[in-house]
SERO-4910 file (N, C-alpha, C, O; in steps of 0.05 Angstrom, whole numbers):
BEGIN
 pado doro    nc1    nc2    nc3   cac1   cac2   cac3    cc1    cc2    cc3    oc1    oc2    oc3
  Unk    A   -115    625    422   -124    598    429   -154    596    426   -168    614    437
  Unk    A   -166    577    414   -186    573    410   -204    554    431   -193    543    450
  Unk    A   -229    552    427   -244    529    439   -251    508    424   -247    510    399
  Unk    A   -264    482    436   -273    454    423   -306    457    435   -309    469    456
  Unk    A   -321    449    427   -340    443    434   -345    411    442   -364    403    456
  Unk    A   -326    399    433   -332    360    437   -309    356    455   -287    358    444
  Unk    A   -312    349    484   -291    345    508   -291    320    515   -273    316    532
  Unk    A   -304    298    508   -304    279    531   -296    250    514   -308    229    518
  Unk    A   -271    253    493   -263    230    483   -240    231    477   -233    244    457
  Unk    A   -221    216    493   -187    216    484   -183    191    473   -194    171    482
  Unk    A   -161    193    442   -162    175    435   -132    178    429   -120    200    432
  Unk    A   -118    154    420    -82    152    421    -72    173    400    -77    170    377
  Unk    A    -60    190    407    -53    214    394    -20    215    378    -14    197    363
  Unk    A    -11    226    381      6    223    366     31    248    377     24    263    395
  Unk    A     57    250    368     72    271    390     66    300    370     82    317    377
  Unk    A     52    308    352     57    328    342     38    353    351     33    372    336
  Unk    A     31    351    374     25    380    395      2    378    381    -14    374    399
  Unk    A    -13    379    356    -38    384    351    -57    379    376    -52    363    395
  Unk    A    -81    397    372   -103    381    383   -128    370    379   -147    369    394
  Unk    A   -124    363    356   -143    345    337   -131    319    343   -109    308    345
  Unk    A   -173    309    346   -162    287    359   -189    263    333   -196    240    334
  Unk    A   -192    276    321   -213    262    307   -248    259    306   -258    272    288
  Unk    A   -266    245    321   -281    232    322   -278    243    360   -261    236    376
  Unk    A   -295    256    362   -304    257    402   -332    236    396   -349    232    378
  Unk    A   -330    231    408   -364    219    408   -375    221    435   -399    220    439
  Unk    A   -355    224    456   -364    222    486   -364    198    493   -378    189    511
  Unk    A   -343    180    478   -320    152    498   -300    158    486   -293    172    467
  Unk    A   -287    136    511   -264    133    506   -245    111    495   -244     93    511
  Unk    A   -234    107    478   -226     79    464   -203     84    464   -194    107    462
  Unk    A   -187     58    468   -165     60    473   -146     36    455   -141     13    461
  Unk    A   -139     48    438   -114     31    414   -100      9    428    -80     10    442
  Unk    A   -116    -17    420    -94    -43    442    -62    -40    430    -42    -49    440
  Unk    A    -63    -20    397    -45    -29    385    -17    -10    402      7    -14    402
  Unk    A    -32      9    415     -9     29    422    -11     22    450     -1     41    462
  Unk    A    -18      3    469    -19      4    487     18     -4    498     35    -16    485
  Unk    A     22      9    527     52     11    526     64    -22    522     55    -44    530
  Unk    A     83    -14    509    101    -44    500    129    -37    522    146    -19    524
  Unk    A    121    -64    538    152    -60    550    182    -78    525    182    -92    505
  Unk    A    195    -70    536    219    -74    515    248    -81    529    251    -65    547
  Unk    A    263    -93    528    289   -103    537    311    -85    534    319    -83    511
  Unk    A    326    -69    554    341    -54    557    370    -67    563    376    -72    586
  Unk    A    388    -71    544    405    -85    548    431    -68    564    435    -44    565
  Unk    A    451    -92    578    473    -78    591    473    -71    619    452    -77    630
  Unk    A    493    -57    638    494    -45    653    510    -16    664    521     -9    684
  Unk    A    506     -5    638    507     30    639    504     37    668    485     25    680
  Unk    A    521     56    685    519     75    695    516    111    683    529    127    669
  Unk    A    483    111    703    483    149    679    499    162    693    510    154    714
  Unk    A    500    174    687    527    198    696    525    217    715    543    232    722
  Unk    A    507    217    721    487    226    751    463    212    757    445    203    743
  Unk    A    468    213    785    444    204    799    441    173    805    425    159    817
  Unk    A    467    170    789    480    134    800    452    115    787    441     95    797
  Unk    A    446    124    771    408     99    751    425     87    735    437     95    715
  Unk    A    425     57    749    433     35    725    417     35    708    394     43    712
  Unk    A    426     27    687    405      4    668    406    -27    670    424    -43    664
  Unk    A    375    -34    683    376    -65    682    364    -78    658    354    -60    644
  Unk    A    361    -96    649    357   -109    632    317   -126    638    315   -143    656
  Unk    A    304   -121    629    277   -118    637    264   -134    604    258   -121    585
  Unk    A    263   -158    604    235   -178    589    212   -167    580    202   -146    590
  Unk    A    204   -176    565    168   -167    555    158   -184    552    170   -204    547
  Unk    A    135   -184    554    116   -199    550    115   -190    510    111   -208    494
  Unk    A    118   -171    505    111   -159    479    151   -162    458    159   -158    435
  Unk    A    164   -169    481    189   -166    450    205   -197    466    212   -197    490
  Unk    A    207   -215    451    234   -230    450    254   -227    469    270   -209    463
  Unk    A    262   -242    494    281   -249    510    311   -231    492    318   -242    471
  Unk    A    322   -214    498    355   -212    482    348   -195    468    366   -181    459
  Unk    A    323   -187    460    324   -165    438    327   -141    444    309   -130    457
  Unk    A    350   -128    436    353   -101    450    338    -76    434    335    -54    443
  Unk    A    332    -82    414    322    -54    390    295    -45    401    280    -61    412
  Unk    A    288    -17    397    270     -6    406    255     -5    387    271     -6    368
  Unk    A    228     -4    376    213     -6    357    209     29    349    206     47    365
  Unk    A    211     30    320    214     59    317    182     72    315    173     95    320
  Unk    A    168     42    303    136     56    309    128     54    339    110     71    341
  Unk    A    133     44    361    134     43    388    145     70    392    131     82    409
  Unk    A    164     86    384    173    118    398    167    107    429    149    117    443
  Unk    A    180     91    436    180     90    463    200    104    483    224    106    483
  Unk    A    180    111    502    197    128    533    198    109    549    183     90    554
  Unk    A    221    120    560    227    105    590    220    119    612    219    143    616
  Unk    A    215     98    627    204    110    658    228    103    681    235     81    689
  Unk    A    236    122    685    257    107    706    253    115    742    246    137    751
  Unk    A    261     93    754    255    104    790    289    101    793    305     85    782
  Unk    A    295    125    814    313    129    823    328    119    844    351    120    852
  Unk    A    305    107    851    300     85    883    315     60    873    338     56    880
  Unk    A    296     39    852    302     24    845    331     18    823    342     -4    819
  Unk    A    335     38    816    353     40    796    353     23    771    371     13    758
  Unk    A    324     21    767    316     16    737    304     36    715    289     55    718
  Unk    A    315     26    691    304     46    664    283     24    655    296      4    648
  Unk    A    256     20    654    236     14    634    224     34    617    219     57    623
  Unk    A    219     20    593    212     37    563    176     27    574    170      6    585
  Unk    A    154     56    563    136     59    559    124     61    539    141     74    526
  Unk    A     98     57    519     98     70    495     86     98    498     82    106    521
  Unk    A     79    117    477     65    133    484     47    135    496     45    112    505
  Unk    A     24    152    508     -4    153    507    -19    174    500     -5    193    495
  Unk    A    -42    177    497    -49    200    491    -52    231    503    -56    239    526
  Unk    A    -47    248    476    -53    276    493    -73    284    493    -76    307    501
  Unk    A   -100    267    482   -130    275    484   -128    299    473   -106    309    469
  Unk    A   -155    313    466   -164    333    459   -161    359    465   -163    375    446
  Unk    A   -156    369    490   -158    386    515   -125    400    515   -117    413    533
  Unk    A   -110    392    489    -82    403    483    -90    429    466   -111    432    453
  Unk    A    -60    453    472    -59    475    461    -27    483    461    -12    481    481
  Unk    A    -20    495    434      2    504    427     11    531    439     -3    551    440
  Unk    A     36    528    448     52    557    456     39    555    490     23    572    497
  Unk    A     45    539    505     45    549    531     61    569    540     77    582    527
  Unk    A     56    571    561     66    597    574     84    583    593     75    569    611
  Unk    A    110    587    591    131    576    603    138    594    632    145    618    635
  Unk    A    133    570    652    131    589    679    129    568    702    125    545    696
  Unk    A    132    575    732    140    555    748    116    544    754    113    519    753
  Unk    A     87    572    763     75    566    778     50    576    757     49    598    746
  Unk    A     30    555    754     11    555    735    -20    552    745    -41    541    739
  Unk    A    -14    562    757    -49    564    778    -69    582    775    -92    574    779
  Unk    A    -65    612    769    -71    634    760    -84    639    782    -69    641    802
  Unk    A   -106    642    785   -137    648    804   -145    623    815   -161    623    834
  Unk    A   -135    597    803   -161    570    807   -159    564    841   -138    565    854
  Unk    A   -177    559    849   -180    546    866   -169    516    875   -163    502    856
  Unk    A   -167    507    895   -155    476    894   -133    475    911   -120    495    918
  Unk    A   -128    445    920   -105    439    929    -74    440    921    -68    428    901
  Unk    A    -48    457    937    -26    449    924    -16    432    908     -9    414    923
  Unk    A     -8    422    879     13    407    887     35    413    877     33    425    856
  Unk    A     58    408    887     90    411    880    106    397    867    124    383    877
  Unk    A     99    398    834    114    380    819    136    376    808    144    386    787
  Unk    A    153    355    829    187    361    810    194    334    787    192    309    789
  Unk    A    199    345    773    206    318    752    237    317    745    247    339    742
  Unk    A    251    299    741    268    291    736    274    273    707    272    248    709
  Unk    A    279    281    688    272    279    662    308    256    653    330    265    651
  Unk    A    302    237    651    325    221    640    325    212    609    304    216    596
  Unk    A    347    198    595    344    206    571    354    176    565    378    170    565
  Unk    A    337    160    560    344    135    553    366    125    534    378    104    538
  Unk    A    370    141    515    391    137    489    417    148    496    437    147    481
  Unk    A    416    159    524    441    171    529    442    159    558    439    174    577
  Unk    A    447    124    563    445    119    585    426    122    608    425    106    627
  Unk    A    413    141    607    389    158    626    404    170    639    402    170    663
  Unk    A    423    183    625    429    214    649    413    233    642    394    236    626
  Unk    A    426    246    659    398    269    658    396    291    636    415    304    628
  Unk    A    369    293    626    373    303    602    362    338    604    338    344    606
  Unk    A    390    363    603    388    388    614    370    398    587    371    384    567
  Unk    A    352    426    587    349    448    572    321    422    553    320    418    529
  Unk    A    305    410    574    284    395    559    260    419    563    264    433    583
  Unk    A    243    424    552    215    441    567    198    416    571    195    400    553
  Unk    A    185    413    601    171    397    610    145    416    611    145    437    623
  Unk    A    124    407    599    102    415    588     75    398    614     75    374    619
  Unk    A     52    421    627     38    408    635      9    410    624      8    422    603
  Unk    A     -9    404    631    -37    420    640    -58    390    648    -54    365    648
  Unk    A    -85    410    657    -96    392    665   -123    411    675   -122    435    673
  Unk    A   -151    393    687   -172    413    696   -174    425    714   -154    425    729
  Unk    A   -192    438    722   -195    456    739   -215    437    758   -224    417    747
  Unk    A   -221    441    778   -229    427    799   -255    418    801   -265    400    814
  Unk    A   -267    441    781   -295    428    763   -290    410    740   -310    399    730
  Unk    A   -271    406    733   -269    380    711   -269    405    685   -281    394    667
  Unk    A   -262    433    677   -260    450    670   -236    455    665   -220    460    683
  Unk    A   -224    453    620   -203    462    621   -198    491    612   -217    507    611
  Unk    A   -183    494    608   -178    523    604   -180    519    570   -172    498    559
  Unk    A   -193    545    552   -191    538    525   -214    517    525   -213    506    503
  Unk    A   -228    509    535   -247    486    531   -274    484    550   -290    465    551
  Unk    A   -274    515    568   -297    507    584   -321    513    581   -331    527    563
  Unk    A   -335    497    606   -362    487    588   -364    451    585   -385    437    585
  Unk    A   -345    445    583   -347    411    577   -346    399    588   -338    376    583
  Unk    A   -354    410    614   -358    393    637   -390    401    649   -401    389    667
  Unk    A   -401    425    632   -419    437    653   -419    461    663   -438    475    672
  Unk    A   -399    464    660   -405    494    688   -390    512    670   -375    507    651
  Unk    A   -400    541    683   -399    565    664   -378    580    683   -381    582    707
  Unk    A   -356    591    671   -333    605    690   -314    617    660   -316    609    637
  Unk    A   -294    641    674   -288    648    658   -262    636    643   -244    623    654
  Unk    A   -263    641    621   -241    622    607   -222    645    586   -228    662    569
  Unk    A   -198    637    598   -175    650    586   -150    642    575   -128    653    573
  Unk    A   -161    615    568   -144    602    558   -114    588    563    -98    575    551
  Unk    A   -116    599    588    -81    594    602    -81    585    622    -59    577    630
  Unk    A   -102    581    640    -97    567    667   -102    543    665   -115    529    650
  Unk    A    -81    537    695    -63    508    698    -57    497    662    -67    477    650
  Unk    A    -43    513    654    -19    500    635     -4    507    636     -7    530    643
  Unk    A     20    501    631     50    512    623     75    497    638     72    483    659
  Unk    A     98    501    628    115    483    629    145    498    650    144    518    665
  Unk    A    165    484    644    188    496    655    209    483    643    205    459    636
  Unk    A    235    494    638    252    478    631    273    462    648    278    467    671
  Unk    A    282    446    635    303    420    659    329    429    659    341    435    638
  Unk    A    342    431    683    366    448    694    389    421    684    387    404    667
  Unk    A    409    426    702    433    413    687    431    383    705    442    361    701
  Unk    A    417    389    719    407    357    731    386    342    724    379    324    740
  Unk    A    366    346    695    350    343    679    322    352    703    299    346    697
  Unk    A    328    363    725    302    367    732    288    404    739    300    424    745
  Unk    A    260    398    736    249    429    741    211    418    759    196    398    763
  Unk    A    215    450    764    191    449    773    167    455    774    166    475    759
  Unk    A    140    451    782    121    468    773     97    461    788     84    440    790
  Unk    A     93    488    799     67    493    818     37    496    806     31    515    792
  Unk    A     19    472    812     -6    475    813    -23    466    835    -15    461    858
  Unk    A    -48    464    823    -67    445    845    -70    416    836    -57    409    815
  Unk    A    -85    397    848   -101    376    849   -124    380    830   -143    394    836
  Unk    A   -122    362    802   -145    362    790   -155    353    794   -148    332    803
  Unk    A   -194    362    791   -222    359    787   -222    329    770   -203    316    762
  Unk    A   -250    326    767   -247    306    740   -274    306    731   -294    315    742
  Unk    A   -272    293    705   -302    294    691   -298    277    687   -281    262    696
  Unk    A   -324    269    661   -341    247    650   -320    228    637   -304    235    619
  Unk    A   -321    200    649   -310    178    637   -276    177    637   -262    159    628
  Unk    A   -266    200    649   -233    198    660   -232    193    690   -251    195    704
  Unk    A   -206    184    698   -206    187    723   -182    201    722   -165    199    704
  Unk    A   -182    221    749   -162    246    746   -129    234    735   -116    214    737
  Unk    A   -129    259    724   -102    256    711    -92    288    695   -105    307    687
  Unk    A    -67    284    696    -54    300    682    -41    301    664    -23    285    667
  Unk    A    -39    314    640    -20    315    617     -2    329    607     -2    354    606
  Unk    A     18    312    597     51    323    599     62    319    577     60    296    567
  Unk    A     76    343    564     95    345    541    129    344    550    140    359    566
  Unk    A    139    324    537    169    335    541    182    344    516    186    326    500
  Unk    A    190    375    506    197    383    479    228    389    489    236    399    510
  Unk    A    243    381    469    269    390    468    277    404    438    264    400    418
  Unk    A    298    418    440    305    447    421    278    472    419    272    483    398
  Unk    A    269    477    439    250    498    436    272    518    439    294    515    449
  Unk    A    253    551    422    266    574    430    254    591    446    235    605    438
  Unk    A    262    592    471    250    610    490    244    644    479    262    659    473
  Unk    A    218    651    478    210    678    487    210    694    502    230    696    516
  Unk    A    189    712    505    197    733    534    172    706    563    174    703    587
  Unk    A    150    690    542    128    685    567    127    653    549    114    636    560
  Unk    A    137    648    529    123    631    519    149    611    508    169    607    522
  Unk    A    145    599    478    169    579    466    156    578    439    131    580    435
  Unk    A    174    574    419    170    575    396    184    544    389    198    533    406
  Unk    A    178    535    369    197    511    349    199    493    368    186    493    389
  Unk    A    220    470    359    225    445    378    209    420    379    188    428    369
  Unk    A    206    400    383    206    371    375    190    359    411    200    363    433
  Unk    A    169    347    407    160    332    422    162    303    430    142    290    424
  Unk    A    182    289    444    198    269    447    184    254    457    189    230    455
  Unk    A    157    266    475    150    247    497    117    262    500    115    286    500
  Unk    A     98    246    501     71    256    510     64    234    530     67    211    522
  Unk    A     56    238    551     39    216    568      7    240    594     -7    260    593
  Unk    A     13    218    610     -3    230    623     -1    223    664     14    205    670
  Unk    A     -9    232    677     -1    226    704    -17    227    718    -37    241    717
  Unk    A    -10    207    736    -39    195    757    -34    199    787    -12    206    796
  Unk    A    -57    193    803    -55    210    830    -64    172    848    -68    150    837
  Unk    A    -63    179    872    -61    161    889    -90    153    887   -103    172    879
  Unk    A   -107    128    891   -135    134    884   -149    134    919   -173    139    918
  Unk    A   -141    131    940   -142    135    967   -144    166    960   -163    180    953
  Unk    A   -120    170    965   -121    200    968   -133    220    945   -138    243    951
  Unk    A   -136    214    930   -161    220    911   -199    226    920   -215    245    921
  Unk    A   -196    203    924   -224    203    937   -224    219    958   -244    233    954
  Unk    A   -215    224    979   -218    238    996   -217    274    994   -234    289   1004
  Unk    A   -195    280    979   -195    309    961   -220    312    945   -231    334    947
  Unk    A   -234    291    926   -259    298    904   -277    303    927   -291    323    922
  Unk    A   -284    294    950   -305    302    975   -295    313    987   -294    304   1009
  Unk    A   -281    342    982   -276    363    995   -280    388    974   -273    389    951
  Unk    A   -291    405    989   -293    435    976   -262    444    974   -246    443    993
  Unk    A   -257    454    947   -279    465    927   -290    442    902   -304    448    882
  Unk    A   -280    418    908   -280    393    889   -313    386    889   -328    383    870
  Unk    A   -318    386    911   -343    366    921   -366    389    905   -390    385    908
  Unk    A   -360    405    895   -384    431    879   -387    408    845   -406    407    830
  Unk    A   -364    393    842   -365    386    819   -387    356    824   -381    341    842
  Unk    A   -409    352    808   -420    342    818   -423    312    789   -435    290    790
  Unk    A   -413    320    774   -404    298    749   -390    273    757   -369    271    770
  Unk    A   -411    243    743   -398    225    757   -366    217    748   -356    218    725
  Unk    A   -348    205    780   -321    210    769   -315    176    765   -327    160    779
  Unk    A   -295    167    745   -285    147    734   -260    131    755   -238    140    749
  Unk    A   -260    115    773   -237    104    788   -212     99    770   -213    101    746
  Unk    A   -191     94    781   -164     96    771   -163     74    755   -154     73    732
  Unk    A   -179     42    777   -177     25    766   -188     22    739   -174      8    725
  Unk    A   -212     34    727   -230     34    708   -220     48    697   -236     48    678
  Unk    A   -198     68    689   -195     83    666   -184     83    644   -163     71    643
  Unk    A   -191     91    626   -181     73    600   -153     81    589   -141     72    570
  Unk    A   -148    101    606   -112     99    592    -89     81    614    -70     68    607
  Unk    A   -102     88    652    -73     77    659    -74     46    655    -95     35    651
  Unk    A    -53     33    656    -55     11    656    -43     -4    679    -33    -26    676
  Unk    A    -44      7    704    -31      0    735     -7    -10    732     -2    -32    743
  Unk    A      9      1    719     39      2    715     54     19    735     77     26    729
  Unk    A     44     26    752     53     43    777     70     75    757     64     89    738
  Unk    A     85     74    770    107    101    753    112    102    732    112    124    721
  Unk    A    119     74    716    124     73    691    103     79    674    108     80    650
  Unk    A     75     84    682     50     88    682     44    125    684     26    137    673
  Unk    A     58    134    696     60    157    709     43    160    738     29    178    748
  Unk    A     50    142    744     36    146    768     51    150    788     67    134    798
  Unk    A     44    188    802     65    205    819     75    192    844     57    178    854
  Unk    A     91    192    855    102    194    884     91    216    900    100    238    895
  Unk    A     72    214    922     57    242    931     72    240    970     73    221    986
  Unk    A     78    258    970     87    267   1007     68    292   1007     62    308    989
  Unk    A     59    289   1037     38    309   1044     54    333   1055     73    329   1071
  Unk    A     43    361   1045     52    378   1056     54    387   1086     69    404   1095
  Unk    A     31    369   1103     19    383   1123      1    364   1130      2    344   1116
  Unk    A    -20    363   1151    -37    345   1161    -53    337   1149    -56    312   1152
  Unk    A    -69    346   1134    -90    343   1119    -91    352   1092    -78    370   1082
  Unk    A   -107    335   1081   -101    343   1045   -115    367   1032   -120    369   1008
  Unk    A   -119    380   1045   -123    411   1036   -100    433   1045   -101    457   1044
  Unk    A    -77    413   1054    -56    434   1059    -32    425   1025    -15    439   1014
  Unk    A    -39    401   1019    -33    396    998     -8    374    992     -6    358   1011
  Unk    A     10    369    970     23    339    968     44    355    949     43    376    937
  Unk    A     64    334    954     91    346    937     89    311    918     88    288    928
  Unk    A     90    319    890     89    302    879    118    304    855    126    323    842
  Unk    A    128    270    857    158    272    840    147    247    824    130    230    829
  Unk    A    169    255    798    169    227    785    191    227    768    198    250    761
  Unk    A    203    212    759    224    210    736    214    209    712    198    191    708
  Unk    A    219    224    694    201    218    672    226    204    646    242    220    635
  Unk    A    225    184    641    250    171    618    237    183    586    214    180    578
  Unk    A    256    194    571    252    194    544    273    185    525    296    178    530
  Unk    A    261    187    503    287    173    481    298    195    459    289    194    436
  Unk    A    316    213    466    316    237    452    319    230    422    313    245    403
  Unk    A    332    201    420    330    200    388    312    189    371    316    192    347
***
């Protein structure tokens, strides 16, 4: 795994794991053309677990009745379990700060410092009703609490050792499309506001630590509460990071689409947010 020297520009990427991203310049621009298209999910399918209808959901971006998914859209669905709706997302980007062959494992924290969090995802599969879709590798990573990624540090500032593997790596989805995976609460740097980023690959071949081959269905990214945000960035070991940070509202990828957005469901472990948050989300994809 190599390093980048240019960190501070994500631009709409594409699902093929590279991490070339073009042109860093140090902004961020964001493709109105790829911005998520909601889309009309026709019918009322029952998935086959977990009781998630499909409702039928308007756009502002497609035609009342039109049920076809746009094939340049590769759109995912976001689904809540609560509500028992499937909405389609479009992609977003995997920014620059991506690397091939994670290390497939529960708990991806290594040494870093930082707050718990407890991520379970539940992976549904839009083309197959949204049941749950088993034997997906759910792919993570994200910074370190200095705004420091692994394979890339330095691009925030601060000098620490880099080994290329911390807080990344994935797990695969059990027969109830869901898995899990232990980290902390990311840091953040210049011109993002915290967030995380997520691969969903299906047909990988598992190794003894890692995955070979297989198809990237789904790239997005995941967002944190901005309350409880703020209050974690002014706490040690966060508050050492001294780079100014970007609000949720201002950031140029979410678009306050709540979950369908990726934006987590967080329960606190314990009294205070240095004991840490159990964060869930459904994540919808379109395996075909």
């Amino acid at each position: 795994m190599t390093g980048n020297t240019e960190h501070h520009h994500e631009t709409i990427g594409s699902n093929s794991g590279s991490g070339s991203d073009g042109d860093r310049s140090g902004k961020h621009r964001l493709d109105k053309s790829m911005k998520r298209r909601r889309v009309l999910i026709g019918g009322t399918a029952v998935a086959a677990a977990g009781g998630l209808a499909v409702a039928g959901f308007a756009s502002a971006d497609t035609p009342s009745g039109d049920t076809e998914v746009s094939a340049e859209a590769k759109a995912s669905t976001s689904a809540s379990a609560t509500s028992g709706i499937c909405t389609l997302n479009a992609e977003v980007t995997e920014g620059p700060y991506s690397l091939d062959g994670a290390l497939v494992r529960e708990d991806i924290r290594e040494d870093k410092e930082g707050f718990e969090v407890q991520y379970t995802f539940t992976v549904v599969d839009q083309a197959n009703d949204c049941a749950p879709l088993a034997d997906a590798l759910v792919e993570i990573w994200h910074c370190d609490a200095l705004g420091e990624y692994s394979g890339f540090v330095g691009g925030n500032g601060h000098e620490e050792e880099d080994n290329g593997t911390f807080l990344r790596g994935g797990q695969m989805t059990d027969a109830n499309g869901e898995c899990s995976i232990t980290s902390i609460w990311p840091g953040h740097y210049v011109s993002r506001a915290v967030h995380v980023h997520m691969r969903v690959h299906t047909e990988v071949t598992l190794t003894d630590d890692s995955y070979t081959g297989g198809e990237v269905i789904h790239t997005g990214q995941l967002f944190f509460d901005a309350d409880i945000n703020e209050e974690i960035q002014a706490t040690s070991p966060y508050s050492a990071n001294t780079t100014k940070e970007t609000a949720l509202a201002d950031d140029s990828i979410y678009d306050d689409g709540g979950s369908s957005s990726g934006l987590l469901t967080l329960t606190a472990l314990g009294i205070g947010v240095s004991d840490g948050y159990k964060a869930t989300l459904t994540v919808g994809v379109n395996s075909t």
